[in-house]
N, C-alpha and C positions, 0 to 999 in steps of 0.2 A: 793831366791831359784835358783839351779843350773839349766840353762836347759840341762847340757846332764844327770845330774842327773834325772829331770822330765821326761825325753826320754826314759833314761833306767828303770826309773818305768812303763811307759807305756808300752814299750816292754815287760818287764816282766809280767805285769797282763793280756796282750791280750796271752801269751800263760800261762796262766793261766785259770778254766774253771770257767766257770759263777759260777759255785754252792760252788768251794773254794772261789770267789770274795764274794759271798755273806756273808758267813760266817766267814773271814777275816772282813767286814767289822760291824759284830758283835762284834767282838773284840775290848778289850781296845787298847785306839791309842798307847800305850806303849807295847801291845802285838805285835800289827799289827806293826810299828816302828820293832820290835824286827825282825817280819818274813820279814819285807820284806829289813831289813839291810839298814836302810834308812833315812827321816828325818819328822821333825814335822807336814808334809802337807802329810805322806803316808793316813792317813786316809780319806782327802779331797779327794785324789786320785781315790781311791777303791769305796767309794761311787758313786762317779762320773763314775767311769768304767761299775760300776754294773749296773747302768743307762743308762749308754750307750748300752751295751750288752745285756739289757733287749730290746732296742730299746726304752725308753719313751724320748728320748733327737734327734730324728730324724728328 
């Protein structure tokens, strides 16, 4: 994986709001790939964000 790729996912989901992470991360990983223009670990991502965001990973 690319890290300025992985950066600028990250970027983009923190201004992204919890309740689209969430439901992004419902999505097929071929959906979610799709919205976020991106590569085969968007979905590892988003889950993990949403976790984050939620605070359980503090």
């Amino acid at each position: 994986d690319d890290p300025v790729e992985i950066e600028n996912i990250c970027n983009k989901a923190f201004s992204t709001s919890e309740d689209e992470l969430i439901n992004m991360s419902k999505m097929s990983k071929r959906n979610a790939q799709m919205y976020w223009d991106s590569n085969t670990s968007t979905q590892i991502f988003v889950n993990k964000l949403v976790e984050l965001k939620s605070g359980s990973l503090r």
